[in-house]
Wavefront OBJ file of the C-alpha trace (Angstrom):
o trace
v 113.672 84.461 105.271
v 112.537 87.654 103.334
v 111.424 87.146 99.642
v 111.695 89.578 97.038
v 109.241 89.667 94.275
v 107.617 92.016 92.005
v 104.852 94.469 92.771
v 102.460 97.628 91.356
v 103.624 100.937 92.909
v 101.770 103.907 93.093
v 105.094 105.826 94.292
v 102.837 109.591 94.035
v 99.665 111.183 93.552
v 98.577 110.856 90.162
v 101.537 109.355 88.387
v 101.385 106.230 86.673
v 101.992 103.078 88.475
v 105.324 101.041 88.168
v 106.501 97.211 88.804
v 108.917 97.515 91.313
v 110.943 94.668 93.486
v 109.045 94.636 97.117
v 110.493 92.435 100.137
v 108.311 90.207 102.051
v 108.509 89.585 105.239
v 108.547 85.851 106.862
v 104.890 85.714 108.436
v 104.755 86.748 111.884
v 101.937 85.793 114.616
v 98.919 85.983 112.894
v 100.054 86.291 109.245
v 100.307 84.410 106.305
v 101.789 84.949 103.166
v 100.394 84.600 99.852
v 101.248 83.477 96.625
v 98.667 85.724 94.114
v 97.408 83.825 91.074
v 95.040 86.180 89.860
v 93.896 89.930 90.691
v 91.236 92.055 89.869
v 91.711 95.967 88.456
v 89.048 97.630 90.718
v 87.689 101.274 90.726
v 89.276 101.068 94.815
v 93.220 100.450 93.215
v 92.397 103.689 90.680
v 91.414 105.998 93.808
v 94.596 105.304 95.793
v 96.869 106.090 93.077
v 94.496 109.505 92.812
v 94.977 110.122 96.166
v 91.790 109.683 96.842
v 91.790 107.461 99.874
v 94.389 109.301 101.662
v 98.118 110.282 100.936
v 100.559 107.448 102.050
v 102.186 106.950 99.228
v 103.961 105.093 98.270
v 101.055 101.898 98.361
v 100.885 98.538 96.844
v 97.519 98.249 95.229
v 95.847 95.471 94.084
v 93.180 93.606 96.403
v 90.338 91.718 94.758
v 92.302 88.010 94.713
v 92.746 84.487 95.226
v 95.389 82.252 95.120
v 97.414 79.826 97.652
v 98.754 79.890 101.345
v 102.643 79.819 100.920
v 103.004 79.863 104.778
v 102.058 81.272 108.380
v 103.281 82.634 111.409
v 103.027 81.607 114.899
v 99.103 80.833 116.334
v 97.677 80.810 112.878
v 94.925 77.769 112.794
v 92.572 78.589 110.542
v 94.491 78.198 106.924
v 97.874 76.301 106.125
v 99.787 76.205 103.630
v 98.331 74.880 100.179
v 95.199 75.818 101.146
v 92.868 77.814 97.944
v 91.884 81.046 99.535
v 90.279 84.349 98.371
v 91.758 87.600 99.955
v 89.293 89.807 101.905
v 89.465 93.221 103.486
v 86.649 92.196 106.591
v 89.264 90.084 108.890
v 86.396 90.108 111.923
v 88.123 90.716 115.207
v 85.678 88.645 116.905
v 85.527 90.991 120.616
v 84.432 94.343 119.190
v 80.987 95.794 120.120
v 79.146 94.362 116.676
v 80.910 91.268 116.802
v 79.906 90.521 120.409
v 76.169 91.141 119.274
v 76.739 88.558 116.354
v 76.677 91.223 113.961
v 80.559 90.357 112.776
v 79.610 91.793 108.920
v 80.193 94.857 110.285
v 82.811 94.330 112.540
v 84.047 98.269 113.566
v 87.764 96.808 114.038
v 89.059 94.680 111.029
v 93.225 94.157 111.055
v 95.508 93.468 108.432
v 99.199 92.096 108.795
v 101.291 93.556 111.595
v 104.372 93.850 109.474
v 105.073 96.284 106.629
v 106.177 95.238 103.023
v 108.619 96.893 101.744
v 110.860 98.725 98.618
v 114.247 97.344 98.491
v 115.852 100.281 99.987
v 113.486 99.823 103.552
v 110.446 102.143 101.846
v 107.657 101.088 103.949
v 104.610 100.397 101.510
v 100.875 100.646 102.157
v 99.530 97.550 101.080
v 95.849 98.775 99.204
v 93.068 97.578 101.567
v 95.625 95.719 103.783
v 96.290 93.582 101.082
v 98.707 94.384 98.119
v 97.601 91.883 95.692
v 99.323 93.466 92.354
v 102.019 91.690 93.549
v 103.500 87.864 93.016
v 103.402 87.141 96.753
v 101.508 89.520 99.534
v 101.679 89.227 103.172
v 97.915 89.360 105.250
v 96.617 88.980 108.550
v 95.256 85.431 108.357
v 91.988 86.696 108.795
v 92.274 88.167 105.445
v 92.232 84.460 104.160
v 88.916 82.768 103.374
v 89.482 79.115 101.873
v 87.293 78.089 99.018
v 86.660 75.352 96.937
v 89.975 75.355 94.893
v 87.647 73.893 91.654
v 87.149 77.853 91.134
v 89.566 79.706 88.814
v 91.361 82.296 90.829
v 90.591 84.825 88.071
v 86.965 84.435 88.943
v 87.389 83.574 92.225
v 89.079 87.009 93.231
v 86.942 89.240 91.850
v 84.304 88.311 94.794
v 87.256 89.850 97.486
v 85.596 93.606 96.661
v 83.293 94.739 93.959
v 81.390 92.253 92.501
v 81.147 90.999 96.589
v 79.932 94.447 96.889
v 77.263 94.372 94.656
v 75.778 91.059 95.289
v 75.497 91.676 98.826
v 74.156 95.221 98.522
v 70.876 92.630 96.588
v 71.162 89.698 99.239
v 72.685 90.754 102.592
v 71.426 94.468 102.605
v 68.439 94.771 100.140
v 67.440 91.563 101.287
v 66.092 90.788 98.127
v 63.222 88.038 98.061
v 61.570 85.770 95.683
v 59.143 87.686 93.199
v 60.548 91.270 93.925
v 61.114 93.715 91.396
v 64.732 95.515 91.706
v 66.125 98.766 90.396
v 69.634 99.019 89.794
v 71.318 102.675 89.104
v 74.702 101.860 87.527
v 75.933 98.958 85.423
v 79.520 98.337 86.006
v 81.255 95.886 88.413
v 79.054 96.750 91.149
v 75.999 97.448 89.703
v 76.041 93.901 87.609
v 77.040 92.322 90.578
v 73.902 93.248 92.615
v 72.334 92.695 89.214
v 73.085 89.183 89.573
v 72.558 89.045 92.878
v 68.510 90.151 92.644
v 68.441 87.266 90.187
v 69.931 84.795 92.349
v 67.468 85.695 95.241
v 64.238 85.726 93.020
v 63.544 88.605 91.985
v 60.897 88.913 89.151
v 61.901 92.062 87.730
v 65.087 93.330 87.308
v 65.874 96.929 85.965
v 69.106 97.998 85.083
v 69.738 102.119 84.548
v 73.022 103.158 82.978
v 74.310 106.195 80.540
v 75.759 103.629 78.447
v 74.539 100.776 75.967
v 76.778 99.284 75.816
v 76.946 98.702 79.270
v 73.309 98.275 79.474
v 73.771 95.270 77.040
v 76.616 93.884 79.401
v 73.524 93.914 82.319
v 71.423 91.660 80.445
v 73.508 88.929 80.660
v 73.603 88.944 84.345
v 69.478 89.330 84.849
v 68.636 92.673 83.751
v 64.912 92.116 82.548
v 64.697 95.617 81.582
v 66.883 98.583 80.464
v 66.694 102.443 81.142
v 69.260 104.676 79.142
v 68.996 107.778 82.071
v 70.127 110.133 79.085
v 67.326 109.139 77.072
v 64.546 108.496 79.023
v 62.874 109.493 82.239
v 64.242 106.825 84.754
v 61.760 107.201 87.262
v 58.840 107.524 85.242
v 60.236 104.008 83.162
v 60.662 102.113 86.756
v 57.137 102.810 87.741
v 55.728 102.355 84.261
v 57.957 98.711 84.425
v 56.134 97.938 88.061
v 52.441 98.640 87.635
v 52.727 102.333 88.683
v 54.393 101.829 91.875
v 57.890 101.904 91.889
v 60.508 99.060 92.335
v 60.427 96.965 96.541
v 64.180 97.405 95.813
v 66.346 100.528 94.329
v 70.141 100.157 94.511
v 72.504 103.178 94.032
v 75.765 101.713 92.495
v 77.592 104.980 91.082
v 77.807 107.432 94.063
v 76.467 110.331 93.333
v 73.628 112.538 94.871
v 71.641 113.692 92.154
v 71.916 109.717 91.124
v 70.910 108.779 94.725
v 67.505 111.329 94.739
v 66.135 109.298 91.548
v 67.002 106.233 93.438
v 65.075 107.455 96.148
v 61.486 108.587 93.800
v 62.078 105.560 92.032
v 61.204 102.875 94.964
v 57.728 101.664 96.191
v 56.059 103.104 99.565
v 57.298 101.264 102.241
v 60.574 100.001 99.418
v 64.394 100.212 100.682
v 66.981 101.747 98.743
v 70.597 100.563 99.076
v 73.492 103.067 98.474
v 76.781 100.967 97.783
v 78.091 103.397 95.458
v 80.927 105.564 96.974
v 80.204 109.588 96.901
v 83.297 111.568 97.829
v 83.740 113.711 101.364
v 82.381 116.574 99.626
v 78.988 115.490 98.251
v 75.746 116.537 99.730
v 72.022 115.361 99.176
v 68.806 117.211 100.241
v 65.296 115.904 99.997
v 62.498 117.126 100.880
v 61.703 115.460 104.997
v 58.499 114.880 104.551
v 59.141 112.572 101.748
v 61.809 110.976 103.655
v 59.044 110.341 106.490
v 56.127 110.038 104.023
v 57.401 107.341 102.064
v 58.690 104.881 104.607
v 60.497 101.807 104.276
v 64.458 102.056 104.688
v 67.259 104.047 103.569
v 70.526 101.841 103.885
v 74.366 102.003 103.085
v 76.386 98.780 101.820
v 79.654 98.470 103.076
v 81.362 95.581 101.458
v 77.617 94.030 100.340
v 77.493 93.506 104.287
v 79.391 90.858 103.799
v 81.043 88.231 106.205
v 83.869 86.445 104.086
v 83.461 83.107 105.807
v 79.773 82.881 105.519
v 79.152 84.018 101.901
v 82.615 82.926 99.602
v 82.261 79.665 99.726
v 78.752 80.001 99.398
v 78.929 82.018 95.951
v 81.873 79.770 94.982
v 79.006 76.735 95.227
v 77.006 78.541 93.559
v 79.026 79.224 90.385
v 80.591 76.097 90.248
v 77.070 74.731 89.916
v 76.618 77.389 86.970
v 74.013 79.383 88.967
v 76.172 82.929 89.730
v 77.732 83.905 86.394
v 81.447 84.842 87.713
v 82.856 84.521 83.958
v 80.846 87.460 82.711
v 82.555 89.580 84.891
v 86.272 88.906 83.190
v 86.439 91.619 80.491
v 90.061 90.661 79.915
v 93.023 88.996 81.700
v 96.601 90.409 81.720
v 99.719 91.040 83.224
v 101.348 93.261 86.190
v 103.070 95.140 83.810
v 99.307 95.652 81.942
v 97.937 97.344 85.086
v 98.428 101.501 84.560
v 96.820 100.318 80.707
v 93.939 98.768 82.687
v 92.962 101.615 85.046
v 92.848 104.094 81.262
v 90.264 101.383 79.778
v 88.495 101.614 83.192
v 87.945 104.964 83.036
v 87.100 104.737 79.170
v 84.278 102.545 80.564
v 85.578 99.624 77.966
v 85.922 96.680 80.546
v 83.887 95.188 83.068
v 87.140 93.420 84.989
v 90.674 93.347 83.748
v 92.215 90.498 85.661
v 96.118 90.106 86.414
v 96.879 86.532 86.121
v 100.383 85.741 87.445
l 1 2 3 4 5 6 7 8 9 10 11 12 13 14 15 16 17 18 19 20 21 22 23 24 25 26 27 28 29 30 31 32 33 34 35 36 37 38 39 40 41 42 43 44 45 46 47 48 49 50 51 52 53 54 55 56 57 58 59 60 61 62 63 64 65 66 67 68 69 70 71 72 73 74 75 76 77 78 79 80 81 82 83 84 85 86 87 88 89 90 91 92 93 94 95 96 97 98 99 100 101 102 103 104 105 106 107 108 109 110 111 112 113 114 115 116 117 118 119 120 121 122 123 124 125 126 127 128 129 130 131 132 133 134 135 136 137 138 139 140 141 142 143 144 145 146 147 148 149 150 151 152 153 154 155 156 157 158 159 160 161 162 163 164 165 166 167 168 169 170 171 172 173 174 175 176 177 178 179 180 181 182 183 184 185 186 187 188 189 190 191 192 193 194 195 196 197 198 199 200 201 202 203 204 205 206 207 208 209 210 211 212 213 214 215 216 217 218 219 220 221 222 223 224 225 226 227 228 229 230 231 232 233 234 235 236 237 238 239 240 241 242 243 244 245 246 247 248 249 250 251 252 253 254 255 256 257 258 259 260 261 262 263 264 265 266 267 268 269 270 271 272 273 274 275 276 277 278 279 280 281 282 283 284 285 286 287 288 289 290 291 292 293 294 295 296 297 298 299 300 301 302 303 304 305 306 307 308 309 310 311 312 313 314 315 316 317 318 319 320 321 322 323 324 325 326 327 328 329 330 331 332 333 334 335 336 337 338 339 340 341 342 343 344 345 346 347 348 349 350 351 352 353 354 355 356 357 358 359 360 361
């Protein structure tokens, strides 16, 4: 039978967001429903209600969370209900092309729930991400369901379903950062802490974080950060080589996006070093270098989708991890608040005041 609960609308481009009644759907095959205990406000959540992703409105944001299975459909096996999961946006097909090649972290045809959630009067909702976690209950493809050890706090738990994911696999999975490595990291919020913390769990020896902000600079050294570069004050480039013997970091990750960003991150790596890029540009950005330097330099220019991550391999791996105290989760959790907290959340976002405001329902 249908439930109705309560839900963050973005109903049009630009406008604030609004709690609103949504119906969900019983589970069909394939789907589970959710009951949300905690949510992270991400960057992702601001750009839909922009219209930045695309423009079909009206959507139910909210996706970085954990909380419980309430129940499944038909031919779901792999989580019942009661179990602890975290809520992911990489639901592997298993058949496609990379999957087939064991590649699944980049699986090129990830599903979400069949179904649609709804307004009261029949509005069809886009659920942000596939997943609509602003919400008291959500409705997923099963695959969006990773179980965890349910010793984690959802409020920390959640936040690894996008950004901080993001950045700690752009470090492990895709910079393949190793033991003794110096690191470069252009950006110092969600992301950019995350791979932050990431570099540190993997070894690395030096860890520089570059921001515009000290305050967020400050926020990076409790996450690794051996070194800070304000970019406004200082020559970033010139301070990463002067922090690595001369030669540049063996790892540069871009966590903001943009290209002028992205060139520095480019001068400021080693011969033969890899630079990441798992901060999002929009359609309209371009970058030019110079190709000799891309061929004269070496080593590898790479994008990050999603930290490369694969949900089942690396959540309850990181949950391990911080519930043995060795991945600092809590630093993450600027605040916690409600859904009716959320429009307030996405301003102190964009102020740059808060690392993660959490909804906790």
């Amino acid at each position: 039978m249908a439930q109705e609960v309560r839900g963050v609308i973005a109903k049009a481009k630009g406008e604030p967001v609004t709690v609103e009644t949504i119906v969900i759907p019983d589970p069909g095959p394939g789907e589970a429903v959710v009951k949300i205990q905690a949510c992270g406000v991400c960057h992702t959540d601001l750009h839909y209600r922009e219209g930045g992703i695309n423009d079909e409105f009206p959507f139910l944001l909210g996706h970085e969370a954990a909380g419980l299975v309430e129940s499944v459909g038909p031919d779901v096996t792999d989580v019942a209900p009661g179990d602890y999961v975290i809520l992911n946006w990489r639901a592997v097909c298993g058949t496609c092309r990379s999957c087939q090649k064991g590649k699944s972290q980049y699986c090129f045809n990830t599903h979400n729930a069949t179904q649609k959630m709804t307004l009261t009067d029949g509005t069809e909702l886009s659920a942000a991400l596939g997943i609509g976690a602003f919400c008291e209950k959500t409705l997923v493809a099963a695959g969006q369901c990773t179980k965890v050890n349910p010793e984690a706090k959802p409020e920390v738990a959640g936040l690894l379903g996008c950004g901080v994911m993001a950045g700690i696999g752009a470090a492990i999975n895709t910079g393949e950062v190793g033991r003794g490595d110096s690191v470069a990291v252009f950006g110092c919020g969600g992301v950019g802490d995350g791979a932050i913390e990431g570099a540190r769990v993997a070894g690395a020896s030096t860890i520089i974080a570059v921001d515009l902000d000290d305050q967020k600079l400050e926020w990076a050294k409790q996450f690794g950060a051996t070194h800070t570069i304000n970019a406004g004050k200082e020559d970033a480039v010139e301070k990463i080589r002067e922090y690595t013997g001369g030669n540049g970091a063996d790892v540069v990750i871009e966590a903001i996006g943009l290209p002028q960003v992205y060139e520095q991150a480019f001068y400021a790596r080693d011969l033969a070093g890899t630079v990441v890029l798992v901060g999002v540009p929009n359609p309209e950005m371009k970058i030019e270098l110079p190709f000799i330097d891309v061929f004269g330099r070496g080593g590898a220019l790479k994008s990050s989708w999603y930290g490369d991550c694969l949900p089942s391999r690396d959540f309850p791996m990181l949950i391990d991890l911080y519930l043995q105290g060795r991945l600092n989760l809590d630093g993450f959790v600027s605040e916690t608040i409600s859904l009716d907290d959320v429009e307030a959340a996405f301003h102190k976002m964009e102020e740059g005041g808060v690392l993660r405001s959490v909804v906790v329902l």
